[in-house]
C-alpha positions as CSV (number, residue, x, y, z in Angstrom):
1,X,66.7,114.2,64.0
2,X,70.4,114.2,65.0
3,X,73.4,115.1,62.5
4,X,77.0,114.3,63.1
5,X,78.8,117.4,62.0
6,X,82.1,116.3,63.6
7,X,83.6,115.5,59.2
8,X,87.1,116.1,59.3
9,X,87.5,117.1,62.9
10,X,90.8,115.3,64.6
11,X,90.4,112.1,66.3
12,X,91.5,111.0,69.4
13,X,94.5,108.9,69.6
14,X,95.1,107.4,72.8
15,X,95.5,103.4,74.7
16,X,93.9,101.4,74.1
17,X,93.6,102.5,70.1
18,X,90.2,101.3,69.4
19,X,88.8,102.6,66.1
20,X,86.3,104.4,67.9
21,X,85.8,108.0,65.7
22,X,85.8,109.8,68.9
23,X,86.8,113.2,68.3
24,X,89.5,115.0,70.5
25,X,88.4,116.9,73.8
26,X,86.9,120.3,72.3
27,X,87.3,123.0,74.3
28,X,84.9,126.1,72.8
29,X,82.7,126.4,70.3
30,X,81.0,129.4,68.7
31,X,79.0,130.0,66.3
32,X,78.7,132.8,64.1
33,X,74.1,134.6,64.2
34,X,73.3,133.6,60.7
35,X,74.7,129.8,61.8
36,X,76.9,129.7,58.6
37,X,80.3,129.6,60.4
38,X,81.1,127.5,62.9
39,X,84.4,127.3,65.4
40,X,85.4,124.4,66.5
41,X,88.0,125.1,69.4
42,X,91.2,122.5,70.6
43,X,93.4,122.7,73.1
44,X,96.3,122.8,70.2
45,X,94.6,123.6,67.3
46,X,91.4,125.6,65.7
47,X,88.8,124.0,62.8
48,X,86.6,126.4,61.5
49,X,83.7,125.7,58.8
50,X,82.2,128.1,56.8
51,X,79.1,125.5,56.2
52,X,77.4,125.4,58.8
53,X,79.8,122.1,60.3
54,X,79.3,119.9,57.1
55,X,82.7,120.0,56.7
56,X,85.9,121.6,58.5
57,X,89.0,122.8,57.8
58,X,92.0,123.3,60.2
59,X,92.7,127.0,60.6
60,X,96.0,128.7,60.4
61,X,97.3,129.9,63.6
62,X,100.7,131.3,62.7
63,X,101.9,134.2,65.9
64,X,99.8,132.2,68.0
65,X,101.9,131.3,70.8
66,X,102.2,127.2,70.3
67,X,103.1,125.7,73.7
68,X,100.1,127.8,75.5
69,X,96.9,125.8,75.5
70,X,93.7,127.3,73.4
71,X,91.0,127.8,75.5
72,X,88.3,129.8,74.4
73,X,86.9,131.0,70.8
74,X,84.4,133.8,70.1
75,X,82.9,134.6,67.0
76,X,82.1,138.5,66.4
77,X,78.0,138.8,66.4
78,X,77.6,141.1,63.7
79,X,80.7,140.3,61.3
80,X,81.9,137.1,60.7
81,X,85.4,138.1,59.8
82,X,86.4,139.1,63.3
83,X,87.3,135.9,65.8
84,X,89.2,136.1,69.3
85,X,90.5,133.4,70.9
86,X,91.3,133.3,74.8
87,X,94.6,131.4,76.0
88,X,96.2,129.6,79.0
89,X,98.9,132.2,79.2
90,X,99.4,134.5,76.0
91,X,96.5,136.8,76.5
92,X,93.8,136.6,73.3
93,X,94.4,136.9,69.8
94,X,92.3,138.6,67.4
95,X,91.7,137.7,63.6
96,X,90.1,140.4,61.7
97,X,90.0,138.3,58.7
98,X,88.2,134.7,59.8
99,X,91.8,133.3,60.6
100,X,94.6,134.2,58.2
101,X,96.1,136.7,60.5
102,X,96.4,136.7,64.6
103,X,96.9,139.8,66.5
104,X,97.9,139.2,70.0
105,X,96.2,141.6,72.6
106,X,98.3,141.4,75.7
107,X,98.6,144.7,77.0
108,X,96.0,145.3,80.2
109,X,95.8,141.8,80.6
110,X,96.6,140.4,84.3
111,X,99.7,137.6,84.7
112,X,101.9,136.2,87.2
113,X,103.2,138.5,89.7
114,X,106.3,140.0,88.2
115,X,107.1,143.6,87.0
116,X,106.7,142.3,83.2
117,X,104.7,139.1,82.9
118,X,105.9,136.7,80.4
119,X,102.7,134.6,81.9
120,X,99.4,136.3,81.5
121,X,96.3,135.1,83.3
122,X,94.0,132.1,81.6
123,X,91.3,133.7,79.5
124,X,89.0,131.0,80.1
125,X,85.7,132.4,78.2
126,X,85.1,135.1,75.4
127,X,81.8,137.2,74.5
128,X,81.1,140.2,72.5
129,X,79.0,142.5,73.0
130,X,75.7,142.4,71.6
131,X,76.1,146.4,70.7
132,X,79.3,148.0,71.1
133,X,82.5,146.7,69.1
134,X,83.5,145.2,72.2
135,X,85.2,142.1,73.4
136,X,84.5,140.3,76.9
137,X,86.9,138.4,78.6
138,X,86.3,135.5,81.8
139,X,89.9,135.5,83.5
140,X,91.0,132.9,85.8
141,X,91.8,132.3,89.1
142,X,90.4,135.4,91.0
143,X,91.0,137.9,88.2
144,X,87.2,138.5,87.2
145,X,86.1,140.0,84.1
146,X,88.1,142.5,81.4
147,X,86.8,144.6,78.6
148,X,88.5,145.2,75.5
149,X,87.7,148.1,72.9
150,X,89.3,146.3,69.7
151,X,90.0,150.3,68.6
152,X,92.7,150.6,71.7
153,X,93.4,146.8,72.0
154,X,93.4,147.2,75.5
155,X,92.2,145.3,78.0
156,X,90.5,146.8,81.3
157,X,89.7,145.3,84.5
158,X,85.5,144.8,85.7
159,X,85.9,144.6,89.4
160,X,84.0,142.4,91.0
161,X,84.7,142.6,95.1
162,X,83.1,139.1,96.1
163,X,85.5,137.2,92.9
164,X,88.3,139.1,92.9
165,X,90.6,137.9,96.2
166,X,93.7,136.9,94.4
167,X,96.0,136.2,96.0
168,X,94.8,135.4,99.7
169,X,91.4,133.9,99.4
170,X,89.3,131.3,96.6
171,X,90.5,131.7,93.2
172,X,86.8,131.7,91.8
173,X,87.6,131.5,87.4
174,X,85.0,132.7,85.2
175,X,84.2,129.5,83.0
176,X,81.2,131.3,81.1
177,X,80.2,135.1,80.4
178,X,77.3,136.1,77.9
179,X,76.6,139.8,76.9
180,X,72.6,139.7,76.6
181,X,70.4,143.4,76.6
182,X,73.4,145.1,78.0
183,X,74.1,142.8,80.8
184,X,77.5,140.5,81.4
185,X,76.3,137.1,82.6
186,X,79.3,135.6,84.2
187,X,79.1,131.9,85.4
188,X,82.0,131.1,88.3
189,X,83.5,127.6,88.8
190,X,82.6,128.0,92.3
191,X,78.7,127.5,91.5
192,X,78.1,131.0,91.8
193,X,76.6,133.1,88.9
194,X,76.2,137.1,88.3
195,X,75.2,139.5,86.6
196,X,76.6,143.1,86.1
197,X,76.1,146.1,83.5
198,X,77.9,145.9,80.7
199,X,77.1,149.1,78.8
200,X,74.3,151.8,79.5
201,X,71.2,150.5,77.7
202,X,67.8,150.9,77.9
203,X,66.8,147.4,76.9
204,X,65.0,145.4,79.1
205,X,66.4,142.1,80.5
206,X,63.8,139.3,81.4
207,X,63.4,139.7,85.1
208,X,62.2,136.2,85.4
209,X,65.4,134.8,83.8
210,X,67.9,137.2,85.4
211,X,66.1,136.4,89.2
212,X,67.0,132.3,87.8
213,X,70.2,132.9,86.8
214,X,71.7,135.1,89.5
215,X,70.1,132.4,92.0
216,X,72.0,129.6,90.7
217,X,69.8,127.9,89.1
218,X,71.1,124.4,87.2
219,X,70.3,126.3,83.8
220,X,71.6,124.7,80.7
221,X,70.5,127.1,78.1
222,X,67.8,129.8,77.1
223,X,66.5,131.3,74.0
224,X,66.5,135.2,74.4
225,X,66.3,137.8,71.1
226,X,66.4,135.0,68.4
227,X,69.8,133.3,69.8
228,X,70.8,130.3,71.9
229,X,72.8,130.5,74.9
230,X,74.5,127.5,76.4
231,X,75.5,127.3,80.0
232,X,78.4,125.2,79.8
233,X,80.1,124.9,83.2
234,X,85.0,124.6,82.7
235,X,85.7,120.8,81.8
236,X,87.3,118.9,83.7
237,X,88.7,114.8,83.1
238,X,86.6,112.9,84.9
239,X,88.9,110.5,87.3
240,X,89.3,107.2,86.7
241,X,89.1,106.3,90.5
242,X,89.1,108.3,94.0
243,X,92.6,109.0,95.8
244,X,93.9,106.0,97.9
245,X,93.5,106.9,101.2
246,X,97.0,105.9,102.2
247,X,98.7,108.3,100.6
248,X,96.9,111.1,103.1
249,X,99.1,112.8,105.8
250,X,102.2,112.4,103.7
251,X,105.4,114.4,104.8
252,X,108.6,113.1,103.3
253,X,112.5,113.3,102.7
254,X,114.3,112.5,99.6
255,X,117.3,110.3,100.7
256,X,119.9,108.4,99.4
257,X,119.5,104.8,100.1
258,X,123.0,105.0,101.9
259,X,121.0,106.3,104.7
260,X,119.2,103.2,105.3
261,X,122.2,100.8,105.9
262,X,124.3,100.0,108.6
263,X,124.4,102.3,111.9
264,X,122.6,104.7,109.5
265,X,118.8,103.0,109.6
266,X,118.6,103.9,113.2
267,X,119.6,107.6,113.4
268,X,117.4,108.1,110.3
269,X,114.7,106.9,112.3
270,X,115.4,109.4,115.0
271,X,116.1,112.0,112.2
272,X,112.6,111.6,110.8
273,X,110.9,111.5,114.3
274,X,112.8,114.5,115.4
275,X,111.6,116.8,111.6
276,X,108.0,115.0,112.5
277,X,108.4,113.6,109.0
278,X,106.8,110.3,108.4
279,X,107.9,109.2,104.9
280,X,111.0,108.7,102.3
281,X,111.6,109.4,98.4
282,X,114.3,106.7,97.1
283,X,115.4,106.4,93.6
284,X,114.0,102.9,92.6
285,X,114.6,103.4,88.7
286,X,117.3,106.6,88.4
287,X,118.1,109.2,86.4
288,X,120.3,106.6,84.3
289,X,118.1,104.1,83.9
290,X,119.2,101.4,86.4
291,X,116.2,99.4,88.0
292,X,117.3,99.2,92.3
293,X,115.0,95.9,92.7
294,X,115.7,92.3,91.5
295,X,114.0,90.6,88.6
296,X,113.4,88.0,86.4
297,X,110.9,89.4,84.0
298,X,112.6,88.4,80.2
299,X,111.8,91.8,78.8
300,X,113.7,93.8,81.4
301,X,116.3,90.7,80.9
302,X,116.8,92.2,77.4
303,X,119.0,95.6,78.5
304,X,122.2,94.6,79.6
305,X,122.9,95.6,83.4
306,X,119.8,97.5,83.8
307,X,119.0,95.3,86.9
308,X,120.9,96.6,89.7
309,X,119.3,96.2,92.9
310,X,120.2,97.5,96.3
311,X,121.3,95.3,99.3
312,X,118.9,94.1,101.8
313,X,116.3,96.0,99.9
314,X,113.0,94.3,100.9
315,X,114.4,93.7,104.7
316,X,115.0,97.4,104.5
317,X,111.9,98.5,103.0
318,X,110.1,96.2,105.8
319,X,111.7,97.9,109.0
320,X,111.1,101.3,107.6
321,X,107.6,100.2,107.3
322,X,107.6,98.7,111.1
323,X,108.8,102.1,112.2
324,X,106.1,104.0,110.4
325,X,107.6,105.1,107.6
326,X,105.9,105.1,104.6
327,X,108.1,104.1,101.4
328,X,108.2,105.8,97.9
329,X,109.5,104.9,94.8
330,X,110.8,107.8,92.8
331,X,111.0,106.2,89.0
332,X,112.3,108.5,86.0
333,X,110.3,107.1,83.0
334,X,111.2,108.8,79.9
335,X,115.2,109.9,80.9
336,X,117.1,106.5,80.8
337,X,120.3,106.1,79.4
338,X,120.3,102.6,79.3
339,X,117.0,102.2,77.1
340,X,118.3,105.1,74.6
341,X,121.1,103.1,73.3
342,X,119.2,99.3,73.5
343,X,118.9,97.9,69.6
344,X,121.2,100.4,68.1
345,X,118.9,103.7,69.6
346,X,115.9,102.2,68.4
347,X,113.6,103.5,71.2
348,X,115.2,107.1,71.6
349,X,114.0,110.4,70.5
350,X,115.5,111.5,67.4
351,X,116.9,114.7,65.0
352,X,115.4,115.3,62.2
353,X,118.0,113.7,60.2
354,X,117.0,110.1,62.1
355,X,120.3,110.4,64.5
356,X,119.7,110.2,68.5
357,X,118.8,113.2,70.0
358,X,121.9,114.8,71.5
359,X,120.6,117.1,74.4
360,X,123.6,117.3,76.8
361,X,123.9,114.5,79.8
362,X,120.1,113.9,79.0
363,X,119.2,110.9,77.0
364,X,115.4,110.7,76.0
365,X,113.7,107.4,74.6
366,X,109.9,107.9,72.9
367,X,107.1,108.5,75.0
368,X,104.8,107.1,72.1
369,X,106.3,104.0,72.1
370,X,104.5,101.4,73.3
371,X,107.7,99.1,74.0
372,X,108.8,102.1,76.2
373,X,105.6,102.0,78.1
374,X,105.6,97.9,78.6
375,X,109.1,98.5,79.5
376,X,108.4,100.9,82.4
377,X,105.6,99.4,83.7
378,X,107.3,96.3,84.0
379,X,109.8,97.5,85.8
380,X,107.6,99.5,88.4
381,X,105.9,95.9,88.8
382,X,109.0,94.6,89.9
383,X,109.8,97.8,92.2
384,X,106.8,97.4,93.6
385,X,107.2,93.6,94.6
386,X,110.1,95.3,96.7
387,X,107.6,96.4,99.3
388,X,107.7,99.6,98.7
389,X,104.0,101.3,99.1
390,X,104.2,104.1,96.1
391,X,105.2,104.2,92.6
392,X,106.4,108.0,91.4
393,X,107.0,108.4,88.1
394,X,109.5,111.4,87.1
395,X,110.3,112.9,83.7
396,X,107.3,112.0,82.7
397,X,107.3,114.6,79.7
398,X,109.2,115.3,76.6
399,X,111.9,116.5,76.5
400,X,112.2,120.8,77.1
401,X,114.4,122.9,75.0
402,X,113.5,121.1,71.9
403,X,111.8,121.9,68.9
404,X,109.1,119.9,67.0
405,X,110.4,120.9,64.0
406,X,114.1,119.6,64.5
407,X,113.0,116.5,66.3
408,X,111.5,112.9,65.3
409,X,109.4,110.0,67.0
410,X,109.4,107.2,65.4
411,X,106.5,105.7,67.3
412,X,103.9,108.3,67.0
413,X,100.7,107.5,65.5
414,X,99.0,109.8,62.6
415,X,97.4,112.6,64.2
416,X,98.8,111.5,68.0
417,X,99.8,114.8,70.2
418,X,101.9,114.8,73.3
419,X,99.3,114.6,75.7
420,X,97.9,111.4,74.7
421,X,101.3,109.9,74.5
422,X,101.5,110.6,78.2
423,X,97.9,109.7,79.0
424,X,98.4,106.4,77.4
425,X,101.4,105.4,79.6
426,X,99.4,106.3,82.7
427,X,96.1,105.1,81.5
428,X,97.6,101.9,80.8
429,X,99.7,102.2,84.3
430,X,96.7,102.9,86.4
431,X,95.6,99.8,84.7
432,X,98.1,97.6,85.9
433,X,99.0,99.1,88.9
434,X,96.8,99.0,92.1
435,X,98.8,100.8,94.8
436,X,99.0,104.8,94.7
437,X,100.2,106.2,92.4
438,X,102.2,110.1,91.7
439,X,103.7,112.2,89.4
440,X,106.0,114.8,89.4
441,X,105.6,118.2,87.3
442,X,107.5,121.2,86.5
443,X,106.4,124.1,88.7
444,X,105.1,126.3,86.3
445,X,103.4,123.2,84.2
446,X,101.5,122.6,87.5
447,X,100.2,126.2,87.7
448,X,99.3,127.0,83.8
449,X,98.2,124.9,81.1
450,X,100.7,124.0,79.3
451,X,100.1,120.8,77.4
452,X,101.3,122.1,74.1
453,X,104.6,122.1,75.6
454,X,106.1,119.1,77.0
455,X,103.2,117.3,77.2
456,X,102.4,117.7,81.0
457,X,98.8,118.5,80.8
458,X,97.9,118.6,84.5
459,X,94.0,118.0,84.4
460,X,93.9,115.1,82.5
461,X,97.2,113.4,83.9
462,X,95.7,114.0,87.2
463,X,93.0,111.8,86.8
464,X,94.6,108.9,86.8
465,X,97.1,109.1,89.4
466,X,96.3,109.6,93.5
467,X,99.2,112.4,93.7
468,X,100.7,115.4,92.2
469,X,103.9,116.4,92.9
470,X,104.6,119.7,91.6
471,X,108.4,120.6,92.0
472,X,107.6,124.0,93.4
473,X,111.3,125.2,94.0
474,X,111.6,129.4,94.5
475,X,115.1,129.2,93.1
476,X,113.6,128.1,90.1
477,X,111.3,130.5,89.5
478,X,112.0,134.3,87.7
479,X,113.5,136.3,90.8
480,X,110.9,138.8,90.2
481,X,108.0,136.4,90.4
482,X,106.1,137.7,93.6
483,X,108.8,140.4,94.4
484,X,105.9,142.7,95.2
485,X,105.7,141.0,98.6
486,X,109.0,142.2,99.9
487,X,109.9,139.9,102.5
488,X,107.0,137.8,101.8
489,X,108.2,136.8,98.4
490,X,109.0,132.8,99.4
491,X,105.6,132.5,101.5
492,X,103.4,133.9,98.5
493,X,105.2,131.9,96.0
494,X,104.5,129.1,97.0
495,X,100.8,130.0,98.3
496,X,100.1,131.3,94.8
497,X,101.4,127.9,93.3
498,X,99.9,125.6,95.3
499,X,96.8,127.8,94.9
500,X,96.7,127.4,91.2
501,X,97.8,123.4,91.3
502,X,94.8,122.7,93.3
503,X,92.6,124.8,90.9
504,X,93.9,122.6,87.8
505,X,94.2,119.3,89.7
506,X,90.7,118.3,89.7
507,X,91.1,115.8,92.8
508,X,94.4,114.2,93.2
509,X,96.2,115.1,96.1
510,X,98.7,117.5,96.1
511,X,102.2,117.0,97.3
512,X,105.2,119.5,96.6
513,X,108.6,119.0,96.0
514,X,109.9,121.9,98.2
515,X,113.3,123.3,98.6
516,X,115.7,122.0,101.1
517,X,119.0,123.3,98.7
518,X,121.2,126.0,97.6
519,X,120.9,127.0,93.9
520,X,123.8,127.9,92.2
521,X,122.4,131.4,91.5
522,X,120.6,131.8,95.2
523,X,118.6,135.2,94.5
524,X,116.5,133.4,96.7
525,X,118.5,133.8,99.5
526,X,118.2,130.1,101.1
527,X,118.4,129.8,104.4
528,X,117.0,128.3,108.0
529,X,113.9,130.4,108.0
530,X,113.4,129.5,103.9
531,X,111.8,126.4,105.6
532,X,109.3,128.0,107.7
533,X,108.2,130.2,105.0
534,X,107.7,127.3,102.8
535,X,105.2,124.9,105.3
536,X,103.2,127.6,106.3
537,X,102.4,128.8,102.8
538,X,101.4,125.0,102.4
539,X,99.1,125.1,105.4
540,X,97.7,128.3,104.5
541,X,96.6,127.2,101.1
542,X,94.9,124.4,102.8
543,X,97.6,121.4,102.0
544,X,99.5,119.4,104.6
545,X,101.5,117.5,102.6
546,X,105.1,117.8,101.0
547,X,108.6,116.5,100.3
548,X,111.9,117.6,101.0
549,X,114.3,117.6,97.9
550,X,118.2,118.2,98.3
551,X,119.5,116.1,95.3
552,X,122.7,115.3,97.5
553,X,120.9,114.5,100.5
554,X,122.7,117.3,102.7
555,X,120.1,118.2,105.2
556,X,121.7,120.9,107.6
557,X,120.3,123.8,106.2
558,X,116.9,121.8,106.5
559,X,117.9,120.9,110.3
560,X,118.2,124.1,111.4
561,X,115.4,125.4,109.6
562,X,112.9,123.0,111.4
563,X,114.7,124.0,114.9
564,X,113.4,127.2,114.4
565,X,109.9,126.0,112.9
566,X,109.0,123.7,115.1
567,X,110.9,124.6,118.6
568,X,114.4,123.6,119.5
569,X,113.2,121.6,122.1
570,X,110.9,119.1,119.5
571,X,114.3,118.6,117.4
572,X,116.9,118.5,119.7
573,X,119.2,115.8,118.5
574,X,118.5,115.8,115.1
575,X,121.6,117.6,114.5
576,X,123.9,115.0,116.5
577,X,121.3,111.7,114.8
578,X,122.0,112.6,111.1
579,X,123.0,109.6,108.3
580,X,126.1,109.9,107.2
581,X,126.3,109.0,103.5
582,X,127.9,106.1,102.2
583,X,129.8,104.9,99.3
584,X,127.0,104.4,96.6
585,X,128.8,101.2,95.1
586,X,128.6,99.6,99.2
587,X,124.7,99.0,99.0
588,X,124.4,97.5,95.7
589,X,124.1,93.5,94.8
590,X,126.6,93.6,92.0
């Protein structure tokens, strides 16, 4: 006899609505020995019931960092009152009094490679110990295990040699760890399961289960000393299809589309040959909101002068194809003036008061709304009929810098979160939409989870899209992130990152954004050999792929850079062969 004890749990909210009762992805759950409390564990939110899961209420998690995703609760063995719960990036917190209050236990803790973290490593799994007052921690991405004495609040490191090769080799996580007759049981993402002394004790372990486990064994659960334990391997979104093949073997340059006219199309060619680059980013739908490619569709129609297509587009698109040059589309999504203003701001994100959101140059329209979405995929229909062979949707996310509490969206559904705003929009995209398929991401929303935040959940928006396209810029990053490596710094930045994308992606391809600019505060210190230092942290982490970015399409630093990376002789003439830009206005219709 089954019973449902899922009463008051939140439901998921996301395309295409169906009134389905399915309850939100949970993350954790623990229960407390005598099976009266039970923790029910979101990525944005904890539900705890104090009868036995007949009913739940959500828990109070004020000082609990809000933008870093929940991953892990833990329910003390002996008293009920005490419950821990692992993060993405904020360390654990600790409630001594079933939830009221949050302590946050940082100190000890691994994080990103910087003198004072701001980013702690994931804690993805929590156990106490089954004698001491003593919390267990399962760390991430080749961190191992840490031990915390809830007297000291600190947390130490439990090396393991064979896990622990951060930053140069796999990044095995610790999904599961179990404290059981004085043993850890720690079960590894990578298949591979151990066992390791937690405390001296002189209880005896079943030899017959510890020889199962430690041989990797597909256990689900066992029954040892009058409790339950489940084997429950990290979650990850299964995909909705397998990678297009055609986006494979990718290496491209963002250009204007100035390049492609004129005398330009031909020393582009030879520029491309010369970088042994084989692919182009052009704006199809820009940061303003104007669609590059012609149409008729009536809804589009509606938006004054949003149609503003490019000359000799699909002649264009065609002879960079004959030359072997494969086309993408970059499309901004949720940034689009024109949109914002249409039916008196109807569509854009709003202050608390109901007035558009003012955020500087930025205007953002409602990534609930549904019109939005129609909108966008309508108009990446019509890009598409351009010839071009990839859509790439950008800004797709809420908008940073901005409170929840200060802002509004008129469009979201009772009890609908971020995430499954942008999960609709892709889910339905994917739907409509047969050629590949990317995204772009923030750097550092590609490398933690931070779904809570802007809504960029990498998993589960990977698993609709054939490519992720992290925008993994050094000058973007803290100056002191990776410092540690001297002169290393660029090549282990981006090693780490691409490291950690892979680790979260769960299948999609991965494509950077890498730098091919100055930045206006340059601790980076760009220059020729920058490029170098960037592809071979990408080959080294086991990627081939990538994109050039310089906003203003002004390559020479690039140029130079690949003289020195790939031989003088390979590029010679790339210097004397580059596009000279254009005015803008000259390759547009009207």
């Amino acid at each position: 006899f089954w019973e449902r004890i899922d009463n008051k749990l939140p439901k998921e909210v996301v395309y295409p609505f169906e009134d389905s009762g399915i309850t939100k992805p949970v993350v954790s759950l623990s229960v407390s020995d005598d099976l009266s409390r039970v923790a029910v564990l979101f990525a944005h939110a904890l539900y705890i019931s104090n009868d036995s899961g007949r009913t739940f209420i959500r828990s109070n998690l004020d000082g609990v960092s809000s933008v870093s995703e929940l991953l892990c609760v833990a329910w003390h063995p002996r008293n009920s009152s005490l419950l821990a719960i692992g993060t993405s990036f904020s360390g654990i917190y600790l409630s001594k009094d079933t939830g009221k209050f949050w302590e946050n236990l940082r100190q000890g803790i691994p994080g990103e490679p910087t003198a004072s973290p701001a980013e702690l490593e994931e804690v993805r799994s929590l156990c106490w110990s089954d004698q001491e007052n003593v919390l267990y921690g399962g760390l991430a991405n080749g961190q191992g295990l840490i031990r915390i004495g809830i007297e000291d609040a600190r947390a130490d490191r439990i090396m393991q040699k064979e896990l622990v090769t951060y930053p140069d080799g796999d990044f095995y996580s610790i999904d599961q760890v179990y404290c059981y007759r004085g043993q850890l049981l720690a079960l590894t993402d990578r298949g591979k399961n151990f066992v390791t002394a937690a405390y001296p004790s002189t209880a005896v372990a079943d030899p017959e289960f510890l020889k199962a486990f430690s041989s990797q064994k597909s256990l689900v659960s066992f029954y040892a000393d009058k409790k339950v334990f489940q084997i429950v391997r990290n979650y990850r979104p299964k995909r909705v299809s397998q990678p297009d093949k055609r986006i494979e073997g990718v290496r491209a340059l963002y250009i204007s589309y100035t390049f492609t006219q004129a005398d330009n199309f031909d020393k582009l060619v030879k520029l491309l040959d010369s970088l042994k680059l084989n692919a182009v980013v052009i704006n199809m739908k820009d940061d303003s909101g104007y669609i590059r490619a012609p149409s008729a569709d009536p809804v589009l129609a509606q938006i004054k002068g949003n149609i503003s297509p490019y000359i000799n587009l699909h002649e264009t698109i065609q002879r960079l194809k004959k030359n072997g040059i494969y086309v993408i589309g970059r499309f901004v999504v949720f940034k689009d003036d024109l949109l914002f203003k249409f039916e008196n701001y109807k569509y854009a994100v709003k202050t608390i008061n109901g007035n558009p959101l003012p955020k500087g140059p930025e205007h953002w329209v409602d990534p609930y709304s549904e019109f939005v979405w129609d909108y966008n995929i309508r108009a990446a229909k019509a890009v598409l009929e351009s010839g071009v062979d990839e859509i790439q949707f950008d800004y797709i996310r809420f908008p940073d810098r901005v409170s929840l509490e200060t802002t509004r969206y008129d469009f979201q559904r009772e009890g609908q979160i971020m995430r499954e705003a942008l999960e609709s929009f892709l889910k339905r995209a994917r739907e409509e939409i047969k050629t590949p398929l990317s995204i772009d991401l923030f750097g550092y929303m590609a490398i933690y989870k931070a779904g809570n935040s802007i809504g960029q959940d990498i998993p589960l928006m990977s698993k609709y899209v054939d490519v992720v396209s992290p925008m993994f810029y050094p000058s973007h990053y803290s100056p002191t992130f990776a410092a540690g490596f001297g002169s290393k710094q660029i090549y282990y930045l981006m090693l780490i990152s691409c490291k950690r994308a892979k680790e979260l992606m769960g299948g999609a391809y991965l494509r950077p954004y890498i730098q091919a600019f100055y930045y206006k505060t340059n601790w980076d210190k760009y220059q020729p050999d920058y490029i170098g230092w960037q592809l071979d942290a990408i080959k080294d982490s086991g990627n081939s792929d990538f994109i050039f970015w310089n906003n203003l399409s002004e390559y020479d630093v690039l140029i130079n850079g690949m003289k020195k990376y790939l031989g003088a002789a390979s590029t010679s003439g790339a210097t004397t062969q580059t596009p000279k830009k254009l005015p803008f206005e000259s390759v547009l219709e009207y």
